[in-house]
N, C-alpha and C positions, 0 to 999 in steps of 0.2 A: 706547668704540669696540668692537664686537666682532669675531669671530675675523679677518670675510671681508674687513674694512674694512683691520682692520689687515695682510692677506697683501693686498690691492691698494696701500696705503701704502709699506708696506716691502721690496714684491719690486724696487725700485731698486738697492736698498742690499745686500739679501742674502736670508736667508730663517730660519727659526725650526726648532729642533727638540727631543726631550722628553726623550731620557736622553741622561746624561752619555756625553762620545767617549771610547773608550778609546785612551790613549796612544800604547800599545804597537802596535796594528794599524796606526794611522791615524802613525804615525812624527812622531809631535807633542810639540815641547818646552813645558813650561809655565811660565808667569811668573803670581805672585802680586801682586796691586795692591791696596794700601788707600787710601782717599780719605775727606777728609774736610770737604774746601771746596766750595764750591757754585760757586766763578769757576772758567773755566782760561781759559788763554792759550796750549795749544797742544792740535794733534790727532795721535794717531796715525793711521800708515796706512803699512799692509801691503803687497808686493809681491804678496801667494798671500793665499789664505782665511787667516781667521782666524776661530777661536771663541772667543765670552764665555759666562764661565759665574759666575754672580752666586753667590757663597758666603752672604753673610749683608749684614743689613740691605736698606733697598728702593733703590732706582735708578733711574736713566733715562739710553739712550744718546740722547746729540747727535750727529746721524751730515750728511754731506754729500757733494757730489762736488767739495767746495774748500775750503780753511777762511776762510769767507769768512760773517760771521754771521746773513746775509741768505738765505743759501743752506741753512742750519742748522735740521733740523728734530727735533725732541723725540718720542722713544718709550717709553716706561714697559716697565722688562723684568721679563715676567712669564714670557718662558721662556726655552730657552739660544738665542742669537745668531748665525749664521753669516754673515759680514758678509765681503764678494765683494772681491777685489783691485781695488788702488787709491782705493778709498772713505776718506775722512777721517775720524775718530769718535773719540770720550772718552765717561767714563764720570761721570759724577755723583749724587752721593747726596741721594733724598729723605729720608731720616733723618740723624742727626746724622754716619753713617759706614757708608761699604758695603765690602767685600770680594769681590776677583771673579779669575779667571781668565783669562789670555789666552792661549790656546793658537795655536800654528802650528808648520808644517815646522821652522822656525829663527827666532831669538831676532834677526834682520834686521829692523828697522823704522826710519821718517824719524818723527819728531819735528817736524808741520810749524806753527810760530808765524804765533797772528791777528794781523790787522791791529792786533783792540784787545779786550780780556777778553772775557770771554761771560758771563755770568752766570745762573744757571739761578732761576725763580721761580716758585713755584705760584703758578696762576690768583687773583686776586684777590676776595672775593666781591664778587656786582656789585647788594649792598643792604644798603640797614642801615636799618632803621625804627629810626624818631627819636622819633614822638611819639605817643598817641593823645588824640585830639584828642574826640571824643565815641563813644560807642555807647551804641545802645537794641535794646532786643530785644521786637517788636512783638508783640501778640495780635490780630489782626483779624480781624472777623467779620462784616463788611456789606464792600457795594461801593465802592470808593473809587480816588482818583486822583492823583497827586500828586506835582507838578512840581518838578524842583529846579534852581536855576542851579548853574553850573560854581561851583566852587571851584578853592584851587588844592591841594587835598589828592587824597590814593587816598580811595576808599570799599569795601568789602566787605561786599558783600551775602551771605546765607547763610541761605538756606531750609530751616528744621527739618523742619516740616509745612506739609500743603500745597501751593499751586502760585500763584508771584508771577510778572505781565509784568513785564517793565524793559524800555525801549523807551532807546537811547543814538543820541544823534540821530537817523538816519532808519533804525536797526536796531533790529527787538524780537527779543527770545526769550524766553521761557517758562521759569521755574527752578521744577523738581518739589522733592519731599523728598530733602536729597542734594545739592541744585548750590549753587555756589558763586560770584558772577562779580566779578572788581575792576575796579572805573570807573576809566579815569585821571582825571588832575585835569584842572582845565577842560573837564569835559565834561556839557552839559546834559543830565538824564536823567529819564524819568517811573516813578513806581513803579503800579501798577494792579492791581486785586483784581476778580475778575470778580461778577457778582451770584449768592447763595446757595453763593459758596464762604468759606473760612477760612484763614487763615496764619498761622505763627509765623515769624520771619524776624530773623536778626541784621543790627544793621547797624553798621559799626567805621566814622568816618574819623582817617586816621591821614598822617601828615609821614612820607617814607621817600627815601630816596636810591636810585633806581635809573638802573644804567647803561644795561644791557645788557634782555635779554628780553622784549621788547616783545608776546610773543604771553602773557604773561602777565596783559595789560590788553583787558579787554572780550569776553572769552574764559569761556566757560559749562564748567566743569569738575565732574564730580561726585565725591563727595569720597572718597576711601578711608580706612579704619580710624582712620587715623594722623591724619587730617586730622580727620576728625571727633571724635575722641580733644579732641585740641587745642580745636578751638573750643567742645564741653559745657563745657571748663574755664573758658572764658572768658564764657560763658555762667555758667556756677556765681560765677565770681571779681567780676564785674561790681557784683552789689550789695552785696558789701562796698569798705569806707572807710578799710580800712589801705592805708597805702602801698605795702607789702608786696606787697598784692592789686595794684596798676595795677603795682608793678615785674614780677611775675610774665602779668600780661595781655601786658605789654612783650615779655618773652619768648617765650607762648605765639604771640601774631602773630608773631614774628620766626622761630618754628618752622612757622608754616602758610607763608608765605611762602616758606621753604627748600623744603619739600614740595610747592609748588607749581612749583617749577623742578625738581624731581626727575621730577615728572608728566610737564613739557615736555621733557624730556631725552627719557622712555619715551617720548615721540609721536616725538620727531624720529627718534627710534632706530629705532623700530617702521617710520616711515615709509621712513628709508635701508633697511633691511631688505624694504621691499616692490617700494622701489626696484632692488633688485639683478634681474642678470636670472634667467632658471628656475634656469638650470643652473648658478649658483652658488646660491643657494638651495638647489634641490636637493645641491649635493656638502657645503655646512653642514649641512642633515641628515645626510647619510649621516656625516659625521663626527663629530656626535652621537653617534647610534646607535650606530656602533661604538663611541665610549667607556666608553657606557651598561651596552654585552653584555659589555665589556672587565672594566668596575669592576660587574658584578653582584652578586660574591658578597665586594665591602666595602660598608660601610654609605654610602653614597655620598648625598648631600643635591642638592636641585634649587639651591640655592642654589652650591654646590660646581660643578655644571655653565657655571652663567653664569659663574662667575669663570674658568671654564679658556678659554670660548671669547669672555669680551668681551661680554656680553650684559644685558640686564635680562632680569628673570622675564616682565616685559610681551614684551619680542619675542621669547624663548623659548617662551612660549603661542600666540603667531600664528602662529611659524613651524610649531609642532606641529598646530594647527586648520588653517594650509593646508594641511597635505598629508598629515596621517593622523586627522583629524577628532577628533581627541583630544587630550588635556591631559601634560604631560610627567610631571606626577606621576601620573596613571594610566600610562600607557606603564612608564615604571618600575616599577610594581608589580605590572605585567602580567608583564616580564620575569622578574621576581625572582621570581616564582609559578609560573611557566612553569618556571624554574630550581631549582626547589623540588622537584617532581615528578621532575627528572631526578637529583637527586641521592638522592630517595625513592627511586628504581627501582634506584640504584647499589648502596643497602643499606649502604653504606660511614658512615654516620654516623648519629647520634641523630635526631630530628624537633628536642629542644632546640638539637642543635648545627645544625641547617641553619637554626634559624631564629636564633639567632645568627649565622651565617656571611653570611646575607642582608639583616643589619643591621634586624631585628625588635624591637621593645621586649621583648619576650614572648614566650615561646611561647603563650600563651594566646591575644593579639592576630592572630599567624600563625596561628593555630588557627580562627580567628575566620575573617579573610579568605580564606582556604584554600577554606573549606568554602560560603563565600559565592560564589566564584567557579569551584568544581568539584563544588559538590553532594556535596559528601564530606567527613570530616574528613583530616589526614593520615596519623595510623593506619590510618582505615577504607581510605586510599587502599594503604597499604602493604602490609594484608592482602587487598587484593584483589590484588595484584602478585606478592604469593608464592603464592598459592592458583591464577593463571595458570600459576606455573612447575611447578606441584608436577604441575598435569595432562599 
């Protein structure tokens, strides 16, 4: 879920904020909670505000406008809580035990009992390959065509080199070097090699239980690092005849599979995110942004960003090519560079320590980039800056 999804979610209930309240201004007594059952049977709820503040281990608030478990909806707390009078909510732990704070005016709250327990449960996974059932890994070199009846297995195709039709019922597409597409079962399908071209092309069928994700069948996906990672191994693992080797194939499909709903996640994400209208879009950037200028001079990670706001890398890179036609790890490194010079001009530190301060491997690496991006080194930049003041 990211930032904006979850401030349209949970502005019912309350709203979210980033440093701890202090007591003493905001006239707040605090109560310490530890939990360590994943059922409850009853909700709090407050007459005035109230804030939660997670001490240690992970969690998730069950928050309502009833305690009623139908009405009961689940948020993962990744910041502090500010959670609006009269609202229902408890607190439960995704690890074995969490520890949290309830802060309000006064130590006044109802106690109000469900109908009937709640019981909190991570998503279930919604596949489990079971078998593989055959793969060949073709070399073809003339034209050819070749029809296959439905089964009732998955099959995955996967084009090394080259370029394979697969035509699934009255739909073709085209898989270059890189795509990857799964048949459902029962599904008639043609494979086709055009004349004077060549392919390498894996192909898995395999027994798998799936519930859910249905856009992960019949669906042309090109493969990333990870993916590809995976299936050389299985491509490698294939002509050996230990057992060992098919237990480990077992595996490796049951990790491309995983990585393929990680994919569809980024689509669906990327697509809610296109979805939203300008001017949220637009105010997720600018709240980027400022976090960006905020945490400049800590070593601050692209990966670090999407966990603050809810994001994949995939819809943090679109949201930065729409609207400042650039990449977030450039952007970043623009500022830090930018930021670089100014503290160059301040005189106030080493060149070693700003490029430590701006989270550089190196100063030699800064040193590098520096002068790639300003035609100077940072020395040279320094002594031009005194040599202005001295005139």
């Amino acid at each position: 879920m990211n930032n904006q999804a979850f401030y349209d979610s949970f502005l019912e209930f309350g709203s979210i904020y980033y440093e701890p309240i202090d007591l003493e201004k905001h006239h707040l007594a605090c109560m310490q909670f530890f939990t360590h059952t994943k059922t409850m049977e009853q909700l709090f709820c407050f007459p005035c505000e109230v804030y939660i503040e997670l001490i240690s281990g992970l969690a998730s608030i069950v928050v309502g406008s009833q305690p009623d478990p139908v009405d009961l909806k689940t948020f993962p707390i990744h910041h502090y809580l500010k959670i609006n009078p009269g609202v229902c909510f408890n607190i439960l732990p995704v690890s074995d035990e969490a520890t949290y704070y309830l802060l309000a005016p006064e130590n006044r709250y109802t106690k109000l009992t469900m109908p009937e327990p709640y019981t909190f449960q991570l998503k279930p996974v919604h596949f489990n390959v079971l078998e593989i059932l055959d793969h060949y890994y073709f070399n073809e070199e003339q034209a050819y065509c070749f029809n296959r009846a439905g089964h009732a297995y998955f099959e995955l195709l996967y084009v090394h080199n080259g370029t394979l039709t697969v035509t699934l019922a009255d739909t073709s597409c085209t898989l270059a070097a890189g795509d990857l597409i799964l048949c459902k079962p029962d599904s008639d399908h043609a494979k086709r090699l055009a004349k004077d071209s060549a392919c390498n092309y894996l192909s898995i069928s395999f027994d798998m239980e799936l519930s859910e994700s249905q856009i992960l069948l019949n669906h042309v996906f090109h493969c990333t690092n990870g993916l590809r990672d995976a299936l050389y191994k299985i491509i490698e693992e294939r002509t050996m005849h230990s057992p060992h080797a098919q237990t480990l194939m077992l595996c490796h499909l049951q990790e491309i599979i995983t990585r393929l709903c990680l994919l569809c996640s980024e689509l669906e994400e990327e697509h809610n995110l296109l979805s939203l209208n300008q001017n949220s879009q637009s105010d997720l950037l600018q709240q980027i942004l400022a976090y960006m200028e905020e945490k400049v001079t800590e070593p601050i990670t692209i990966e670090q960003i999407c966990h603050k706001f809810f994001m994949s890398r995939t819809s943090l890179q679109a949201l930065f090519k729409m609207y400042l036609h650039n990449s977030p790890k450039n952007y970043l490194l623009n500022i830090k560079l930018q930021k670089s010079k100014e503290l160059i001009r301040e005189s106030q530190y080493t060149i070693s320590e700003i490029a430590d301060m701006l989270g550089f491997s190196s100063i030699h690496y800064f040193s590098r980039l520096f002068k790639k991006y300003f035609e100077l080194s940072p020395s040279e930049y320094a002594k031009e800056i005194a040599a202005s003041e001295n005139n």
